[in-house]
NUMIDO-578911 format. One record per residue (C-alpha): residue number from 1; residue in one letter; x, z, y. Coordinates in Angstrom, 1 decimal. Layout:
// residues N
NODE,NUM,A,X,Z,Y
...
END
This chain:
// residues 369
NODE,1,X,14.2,6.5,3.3
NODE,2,X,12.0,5.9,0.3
NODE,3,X,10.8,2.7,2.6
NODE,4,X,13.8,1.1,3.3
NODE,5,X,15.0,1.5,0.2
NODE,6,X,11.9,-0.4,-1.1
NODE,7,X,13.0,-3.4,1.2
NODE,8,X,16.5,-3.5,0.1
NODE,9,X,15.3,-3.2,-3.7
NODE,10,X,13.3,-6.5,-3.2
NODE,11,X,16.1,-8.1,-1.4
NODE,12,X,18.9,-7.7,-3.9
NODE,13,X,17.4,-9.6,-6.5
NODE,14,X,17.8,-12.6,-3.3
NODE,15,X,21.5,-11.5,-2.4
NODE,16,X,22.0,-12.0,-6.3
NODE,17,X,20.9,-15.2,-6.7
NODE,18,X,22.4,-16.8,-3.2
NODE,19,X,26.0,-15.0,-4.8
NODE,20,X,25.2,-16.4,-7.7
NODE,21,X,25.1,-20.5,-6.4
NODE,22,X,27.8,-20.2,-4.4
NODE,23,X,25.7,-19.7,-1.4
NODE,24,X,26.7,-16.1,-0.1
NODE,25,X,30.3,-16.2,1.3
NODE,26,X,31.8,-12.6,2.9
NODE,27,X,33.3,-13.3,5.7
NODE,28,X,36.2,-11.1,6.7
NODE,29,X,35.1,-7.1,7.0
NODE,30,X,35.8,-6.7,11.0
NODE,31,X,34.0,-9.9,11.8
NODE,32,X,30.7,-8.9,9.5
NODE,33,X,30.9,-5.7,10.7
NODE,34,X,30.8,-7.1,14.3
NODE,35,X,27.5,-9.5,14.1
NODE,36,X,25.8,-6.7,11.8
NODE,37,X,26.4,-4.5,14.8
NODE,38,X,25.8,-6.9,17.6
NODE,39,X,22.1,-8.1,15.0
NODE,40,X,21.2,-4.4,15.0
NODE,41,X,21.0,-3.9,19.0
NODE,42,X,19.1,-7.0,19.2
NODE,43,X,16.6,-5.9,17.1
NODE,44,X,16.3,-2.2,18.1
NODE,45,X,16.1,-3.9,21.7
NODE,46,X,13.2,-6.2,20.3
NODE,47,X,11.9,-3.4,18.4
NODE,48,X,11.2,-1.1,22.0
NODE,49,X,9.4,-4.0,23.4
NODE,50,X,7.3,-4.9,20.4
NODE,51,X,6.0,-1.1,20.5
NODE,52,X,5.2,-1.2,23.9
NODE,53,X,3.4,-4.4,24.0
NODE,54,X,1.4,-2.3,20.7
NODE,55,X,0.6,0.1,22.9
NODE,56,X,-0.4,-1.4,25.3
NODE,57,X,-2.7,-3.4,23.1
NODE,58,X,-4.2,-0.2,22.0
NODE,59,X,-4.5,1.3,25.3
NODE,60,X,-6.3,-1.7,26.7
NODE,61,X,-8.9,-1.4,23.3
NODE,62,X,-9.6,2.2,24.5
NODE,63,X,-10.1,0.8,28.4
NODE,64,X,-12.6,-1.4,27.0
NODE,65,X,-14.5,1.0,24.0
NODE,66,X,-15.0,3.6,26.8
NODE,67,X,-16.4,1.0,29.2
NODE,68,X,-19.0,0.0,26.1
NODE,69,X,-19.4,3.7,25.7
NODE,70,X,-20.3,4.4,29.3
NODE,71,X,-22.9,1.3,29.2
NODE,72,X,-24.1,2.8,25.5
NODE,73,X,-24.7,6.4,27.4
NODE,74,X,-26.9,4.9,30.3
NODE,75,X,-28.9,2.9,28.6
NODE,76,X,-32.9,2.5,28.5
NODE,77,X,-33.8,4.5,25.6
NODE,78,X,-35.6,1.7,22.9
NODE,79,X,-39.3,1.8,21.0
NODE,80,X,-41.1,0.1,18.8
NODE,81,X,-44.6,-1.5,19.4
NODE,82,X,-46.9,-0.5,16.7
NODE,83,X,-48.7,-2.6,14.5
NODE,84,X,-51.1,-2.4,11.7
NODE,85,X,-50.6,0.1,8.1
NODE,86,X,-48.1,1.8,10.4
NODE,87,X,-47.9,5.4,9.9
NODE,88,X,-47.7,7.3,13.2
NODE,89,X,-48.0,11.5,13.6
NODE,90,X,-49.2,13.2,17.1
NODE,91,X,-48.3,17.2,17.8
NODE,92,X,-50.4,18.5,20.6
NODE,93,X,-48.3,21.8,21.2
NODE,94,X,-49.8,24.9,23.6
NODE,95,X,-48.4,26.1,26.1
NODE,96,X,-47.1,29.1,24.3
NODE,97,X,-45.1,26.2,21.8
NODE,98,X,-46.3,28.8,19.3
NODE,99,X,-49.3,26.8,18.0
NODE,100,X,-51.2,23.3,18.2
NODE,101,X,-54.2,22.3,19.0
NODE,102,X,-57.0,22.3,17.0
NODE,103,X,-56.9,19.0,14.6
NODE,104,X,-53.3,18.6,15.4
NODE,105,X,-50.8,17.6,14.4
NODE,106,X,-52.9,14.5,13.4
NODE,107,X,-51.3,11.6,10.8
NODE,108,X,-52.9,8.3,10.1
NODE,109,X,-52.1,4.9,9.5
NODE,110,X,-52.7,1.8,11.8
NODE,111,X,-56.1,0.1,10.5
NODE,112,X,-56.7,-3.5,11.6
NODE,113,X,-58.8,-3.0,14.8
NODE,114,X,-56.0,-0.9,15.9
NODE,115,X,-58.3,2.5,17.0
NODE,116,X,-57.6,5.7,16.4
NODE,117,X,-60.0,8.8,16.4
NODE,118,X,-58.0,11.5,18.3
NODE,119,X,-59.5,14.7,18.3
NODE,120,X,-60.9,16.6,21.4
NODE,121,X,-60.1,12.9,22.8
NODE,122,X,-62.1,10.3,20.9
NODE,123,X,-61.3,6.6,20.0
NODE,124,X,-58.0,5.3,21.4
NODE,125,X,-56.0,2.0,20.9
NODE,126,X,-52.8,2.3,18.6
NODE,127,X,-52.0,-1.4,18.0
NODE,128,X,-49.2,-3.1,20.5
NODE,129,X,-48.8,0.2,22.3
NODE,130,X,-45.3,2.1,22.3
NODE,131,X,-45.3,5.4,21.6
NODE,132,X,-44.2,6.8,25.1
NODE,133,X,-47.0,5.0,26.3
NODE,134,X,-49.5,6.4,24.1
NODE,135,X,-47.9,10.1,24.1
NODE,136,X,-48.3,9.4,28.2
NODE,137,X,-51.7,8.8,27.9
NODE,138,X,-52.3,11.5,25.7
NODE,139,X,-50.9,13.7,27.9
NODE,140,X,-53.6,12.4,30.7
NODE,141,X,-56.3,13.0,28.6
NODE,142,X,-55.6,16.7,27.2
NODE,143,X,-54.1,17.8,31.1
NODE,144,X,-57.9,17.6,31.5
NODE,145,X,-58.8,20.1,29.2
NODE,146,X,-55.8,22.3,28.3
NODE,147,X,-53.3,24.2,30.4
NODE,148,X,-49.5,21.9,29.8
NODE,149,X,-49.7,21.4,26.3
NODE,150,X,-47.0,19.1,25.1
NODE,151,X,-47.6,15.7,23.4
NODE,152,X,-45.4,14.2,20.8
NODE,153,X,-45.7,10.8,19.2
NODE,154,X,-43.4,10.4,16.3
NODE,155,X,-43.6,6.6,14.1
NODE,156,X,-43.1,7.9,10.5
NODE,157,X,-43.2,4.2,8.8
NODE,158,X,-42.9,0.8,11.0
NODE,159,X,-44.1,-1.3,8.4
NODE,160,X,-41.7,-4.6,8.2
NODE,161,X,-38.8,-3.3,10.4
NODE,162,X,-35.8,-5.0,8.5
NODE,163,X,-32.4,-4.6,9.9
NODE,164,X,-29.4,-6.9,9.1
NODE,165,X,-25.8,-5.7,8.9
NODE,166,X,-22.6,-8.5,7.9
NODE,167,X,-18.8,-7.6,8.1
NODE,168,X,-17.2,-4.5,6.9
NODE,169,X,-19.7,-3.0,4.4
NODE,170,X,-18.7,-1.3,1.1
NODE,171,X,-20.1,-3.6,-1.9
NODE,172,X,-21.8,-1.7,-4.7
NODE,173,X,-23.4,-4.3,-6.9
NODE,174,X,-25.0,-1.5,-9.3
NODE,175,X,-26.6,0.2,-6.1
NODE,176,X,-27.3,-3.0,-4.8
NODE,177,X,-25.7,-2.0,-1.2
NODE,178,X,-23.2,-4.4,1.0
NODE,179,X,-23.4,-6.8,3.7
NODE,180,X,-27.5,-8.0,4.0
NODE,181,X,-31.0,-7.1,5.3
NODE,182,X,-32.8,-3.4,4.8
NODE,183,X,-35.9,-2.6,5.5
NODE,184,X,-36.2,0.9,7.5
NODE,185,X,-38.8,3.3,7.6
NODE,186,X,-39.7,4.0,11.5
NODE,187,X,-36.4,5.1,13.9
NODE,188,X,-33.2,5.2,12.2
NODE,189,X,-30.3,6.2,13.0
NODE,190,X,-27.3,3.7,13.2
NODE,191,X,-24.9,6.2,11.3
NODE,192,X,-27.1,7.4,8.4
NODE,193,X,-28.2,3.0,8.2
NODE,194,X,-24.2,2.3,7.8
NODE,195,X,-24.4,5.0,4.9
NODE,196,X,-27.3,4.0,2.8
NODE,197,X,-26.4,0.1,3.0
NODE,198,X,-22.5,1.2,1.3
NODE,199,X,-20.5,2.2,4.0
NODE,200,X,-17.9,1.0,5.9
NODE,201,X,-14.7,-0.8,4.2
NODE,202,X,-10.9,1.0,4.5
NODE,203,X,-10.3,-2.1,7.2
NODE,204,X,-13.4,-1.3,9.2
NODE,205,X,-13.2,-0.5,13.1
NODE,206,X,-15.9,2.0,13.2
NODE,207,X,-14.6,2.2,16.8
NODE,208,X,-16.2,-0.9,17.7
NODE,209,X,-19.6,-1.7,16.3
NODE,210,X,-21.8,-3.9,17.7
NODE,211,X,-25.7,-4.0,17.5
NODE,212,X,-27.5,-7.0,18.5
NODE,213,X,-31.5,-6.4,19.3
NODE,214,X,-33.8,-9.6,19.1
NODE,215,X,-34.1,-10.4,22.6
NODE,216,X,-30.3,-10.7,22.4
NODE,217,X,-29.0,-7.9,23.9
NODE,218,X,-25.8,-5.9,22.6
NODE,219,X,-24.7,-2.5,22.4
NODE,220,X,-21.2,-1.1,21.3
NODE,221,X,-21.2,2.3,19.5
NODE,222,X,-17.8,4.4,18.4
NODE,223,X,-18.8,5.7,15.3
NODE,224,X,-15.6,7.8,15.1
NODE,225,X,-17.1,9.6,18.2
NODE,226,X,-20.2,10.5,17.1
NODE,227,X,-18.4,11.8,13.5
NODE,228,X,-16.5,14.0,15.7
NODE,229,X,-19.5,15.6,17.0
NODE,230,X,-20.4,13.2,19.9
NODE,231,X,-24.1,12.8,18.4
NODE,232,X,-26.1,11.6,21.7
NODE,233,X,-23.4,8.3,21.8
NODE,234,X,-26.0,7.7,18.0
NODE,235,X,-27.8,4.6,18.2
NODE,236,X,-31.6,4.5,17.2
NODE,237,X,-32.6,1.5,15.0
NODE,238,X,-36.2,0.5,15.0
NODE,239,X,-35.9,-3.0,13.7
NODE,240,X,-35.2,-6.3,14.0
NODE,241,X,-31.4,-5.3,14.8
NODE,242,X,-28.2,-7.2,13.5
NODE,243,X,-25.6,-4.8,12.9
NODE,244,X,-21.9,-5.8,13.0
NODE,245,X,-18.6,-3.8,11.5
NODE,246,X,-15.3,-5.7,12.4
NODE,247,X,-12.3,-5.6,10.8
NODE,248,X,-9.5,-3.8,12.7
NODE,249,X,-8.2,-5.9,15.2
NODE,250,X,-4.2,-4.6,14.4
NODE,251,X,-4.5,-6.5,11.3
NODE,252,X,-5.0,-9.6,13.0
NODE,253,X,-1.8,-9.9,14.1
NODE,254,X,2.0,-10.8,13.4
NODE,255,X,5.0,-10.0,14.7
NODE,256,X,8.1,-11.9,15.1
NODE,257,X,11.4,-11.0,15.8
NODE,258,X,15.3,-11.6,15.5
NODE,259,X,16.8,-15.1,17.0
NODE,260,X,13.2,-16.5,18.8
NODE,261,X,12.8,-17.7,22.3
NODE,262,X,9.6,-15.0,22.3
NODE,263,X,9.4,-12.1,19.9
NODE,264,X,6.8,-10.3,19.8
NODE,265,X,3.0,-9.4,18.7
NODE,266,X,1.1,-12.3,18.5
NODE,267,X,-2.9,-13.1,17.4
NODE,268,X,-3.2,-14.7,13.8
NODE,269,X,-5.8,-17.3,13.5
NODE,270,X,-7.5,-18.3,10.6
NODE,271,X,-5.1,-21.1,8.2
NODE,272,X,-2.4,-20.0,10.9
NODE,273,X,1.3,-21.1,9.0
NODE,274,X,4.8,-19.7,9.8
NODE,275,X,6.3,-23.0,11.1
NODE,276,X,3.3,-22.6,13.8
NODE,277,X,4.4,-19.4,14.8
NODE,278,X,7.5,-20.1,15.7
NODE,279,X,6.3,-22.7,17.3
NODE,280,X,3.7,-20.9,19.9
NODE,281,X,7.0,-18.4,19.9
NODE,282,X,9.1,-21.0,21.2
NODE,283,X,11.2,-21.6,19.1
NODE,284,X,14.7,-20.6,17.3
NODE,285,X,16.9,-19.7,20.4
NODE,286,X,20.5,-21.1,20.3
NODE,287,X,22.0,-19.0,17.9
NODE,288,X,19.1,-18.5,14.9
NODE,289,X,18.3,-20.3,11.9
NODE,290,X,15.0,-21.3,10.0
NODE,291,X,16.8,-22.1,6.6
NODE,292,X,16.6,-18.5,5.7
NODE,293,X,13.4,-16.9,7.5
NODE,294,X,12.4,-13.6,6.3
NODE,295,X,8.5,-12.5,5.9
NODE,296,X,7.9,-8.9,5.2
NODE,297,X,4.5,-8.7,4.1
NODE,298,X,2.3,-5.7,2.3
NODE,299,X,1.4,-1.7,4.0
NODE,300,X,5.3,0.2,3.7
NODE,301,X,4.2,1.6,0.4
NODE,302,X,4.3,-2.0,-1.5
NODE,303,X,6.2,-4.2,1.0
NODE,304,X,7.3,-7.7,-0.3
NODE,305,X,10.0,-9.9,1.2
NODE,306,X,9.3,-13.9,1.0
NODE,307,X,12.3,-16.3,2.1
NODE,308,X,11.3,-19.6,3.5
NODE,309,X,13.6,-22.5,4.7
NODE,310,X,11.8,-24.5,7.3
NODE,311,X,14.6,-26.7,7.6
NODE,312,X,13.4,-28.4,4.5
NODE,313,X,10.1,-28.1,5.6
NODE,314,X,11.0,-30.1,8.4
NODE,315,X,13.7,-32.4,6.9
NODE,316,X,11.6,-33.0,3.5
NODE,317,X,8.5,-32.3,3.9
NODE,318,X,8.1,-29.4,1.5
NODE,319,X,5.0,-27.8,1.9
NODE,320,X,5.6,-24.7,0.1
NODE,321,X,8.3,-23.7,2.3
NODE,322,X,6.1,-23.3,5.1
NODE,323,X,4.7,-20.0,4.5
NODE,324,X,0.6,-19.4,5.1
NODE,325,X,0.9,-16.3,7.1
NODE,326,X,-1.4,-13.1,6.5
NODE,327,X,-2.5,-10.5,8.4
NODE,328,X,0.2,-7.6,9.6
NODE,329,X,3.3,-10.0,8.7
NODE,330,X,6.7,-9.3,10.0
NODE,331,X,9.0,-12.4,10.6
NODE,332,X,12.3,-12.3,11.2
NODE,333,X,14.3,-15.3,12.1
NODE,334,X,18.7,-14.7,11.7
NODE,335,X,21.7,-16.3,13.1
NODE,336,X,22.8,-19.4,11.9
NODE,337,X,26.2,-18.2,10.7
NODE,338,X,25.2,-14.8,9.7
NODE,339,X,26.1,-14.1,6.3
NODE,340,X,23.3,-13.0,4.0
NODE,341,X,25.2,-10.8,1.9
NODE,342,X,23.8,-7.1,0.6
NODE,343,X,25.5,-4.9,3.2
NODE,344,X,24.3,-7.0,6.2
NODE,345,X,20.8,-6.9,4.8
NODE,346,X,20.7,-3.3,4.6
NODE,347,X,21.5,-3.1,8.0
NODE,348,X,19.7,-6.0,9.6
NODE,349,X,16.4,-5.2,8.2
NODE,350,X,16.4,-1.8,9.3
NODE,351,X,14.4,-2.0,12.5
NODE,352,X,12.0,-4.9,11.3
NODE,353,X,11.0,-2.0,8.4
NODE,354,X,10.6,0.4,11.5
NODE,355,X,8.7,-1.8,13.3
NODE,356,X,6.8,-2.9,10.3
NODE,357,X,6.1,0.8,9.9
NODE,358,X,5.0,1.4,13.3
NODE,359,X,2.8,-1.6,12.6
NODE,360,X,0.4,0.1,9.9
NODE,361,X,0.6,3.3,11.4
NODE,362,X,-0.6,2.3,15.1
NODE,363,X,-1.8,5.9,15.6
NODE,364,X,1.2,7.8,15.5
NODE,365,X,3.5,5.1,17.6
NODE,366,X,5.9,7.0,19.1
NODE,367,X,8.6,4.8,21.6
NODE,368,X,12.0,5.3,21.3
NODE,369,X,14.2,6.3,24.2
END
């Protein structure tokens, strides 16, 4: 209630000043009544398809982050090839996992020939080598002279791993965090990155970010998955990433409705304007109107109502009339020779607020029967 009446608050101070130059005439109470009527089923009709088509928009998004998911889940697990001043530390664990090997665990740093003295082993190449490969090899060598002892190879500092992340980030100019490159200290995880560079923004699909490697391949993680408890869908950086956090894709869209040839959703691109809307929507149908088109724009706590009249757009050429649209817009185009007086309003505007609603809260849409 507290919503609509937030809609019909901003309209009145409109109804006021079309009474006011002679524009608003009432017609006769049994005719009004009538097209208010007839207007409402229109839109309540136009209202059940424009949640469907949202749903099904959101069903197809979960189709497609659960195909990424299933890709992320089977993929080759990534290294790093190590290079010089980085700092590596081998566990040579019994077979009892109780104790290690004498001289283990064993920590150095990289020197510039790349060798390493390992004990009970000797000398052994570090530089350009992964560390499953070394841990493998390891593992050959000690099989030789212990019963299974377990080898670990852990990277604790890959010296100039940098890792890029652009889009959605949290600014903090004081902590000096936002959209940029980091450097990273050996394997990090793509959850506890996000964190230390800011964040993520309120309009951030967490759902959906992407991770680019240097040899150009991509991976999708669902961050909201592995917040829930999903840890093993994590994503290990090791450097040389790029990191992207989209925006939500609901909020790049509009919705039309009301006397078209095609309400519904539709995509908003970048500089889109209203009287291009209509267009790719076809169109006023026979009995609508674009002298007195209606924008709701702004979440349904601080929703504003902007009036625009193409016609002199069209007629005179008055750019301001043709409204630059922004993201979540509502547009409702009336009939011709429906009155815009108060009462009609209150009614009329009814299902585009519902819709509107239904709009910013995608994840309780609930269809009407």
């Amino acid at each position: 209630m507290k919503k609509i009446l937030a809609i019909t608050a901003a309209l009145t101070g409109v109804v006021a000043l079309l009474a006011g130059s002679g524009c608003v005439a009432r017609p006769p109470a049994e005719e009004s009544s009538q097209e208010v009527t007839q207007e409402r089923e229109l839109l309540e009709a136009q209202k059940k398809r424009i949640v469907r088509r949202l749903n099904e928009m959101r069903h197809r998004e979960q189709e497609q982050i659960r195909e990424r998911l299933e890709a992320v889940a089977s993929r080759e697990p990534r290294t790093v090839r190590l290079q010089v001043d980085d700092e590596i530390e081998v566990e040579v664990w019994l077979r009892d996992m109780l104790q290690q090997q004498d001289g283990y665990p064993l920590e150095d740093t990289i020197p510039t020939d790349g060798r390493v003295v390992m004990p009970s082993i000797g000398e052994m190449n570090f530089l350009d080598r992964t560390p499953e490969e070394l841990q493998q090899e390891i593992q050959s060598e000690l099989d030789r002279l212990l019963n299974d002892p377990v080898v670990k190879v852990h990277v604790k500092k890959h010296v100039g791993a940098k890792v890029s992340i652009l889009g959605e980030v949290q600014m903090n100019p004081n902590r000096d965090t936002g959209p940029g490159t980091y450097e990273i200290e050996g394997e990090t995880l793509l959850s506890s990155f996000i964190s230390e560079v800011g964040g993520y923004t309120d309009d951030a699909d967490i759902r959906n970010i992407r991770v680019t490697y240097a040899d150009g391949e991509t991976e999708v993680m669902d961050l909201q998955r592995v917040l829930d408890g999903h840890i093993e869908e994590n994503i290990f950086l090791t450097g040389g990433e790029t990191v992207y956090i989209p925006e939500m894709s609901r909020r790049s869209h509009v919705i039309i409705l009301g006397h078209i040839a095609r309400p519904g959703v539709y995509p908003l691109d970048e500089g889109m304007m209203l009287s291009e809307l209509i267009a790719d929507a076809g169109g006023r149908d026979a009995q609508g109107t674009v002298s007195r088109v209606i924008t709701v724009r702004g979440d349904q706590y601080h929703p504003e109502v902007i009036k625009s009249n193409l016609h002199r757009f069209y007629t005179r050429g008055e750019p301001e009339e043709n409204l630059l649209l922004e993201p979540g817009d509502t547009i409702y185009v009336p009939k011709s020779f429906l009155t815009l007086y108060e009462q009609a309003l209150r009614v009329i505007l009814l299902p585009v607020s519902t819709v509107r609603d239904i709009y910013f809260l995608e994840d309780q849409i609930q269809d009407d029967d």
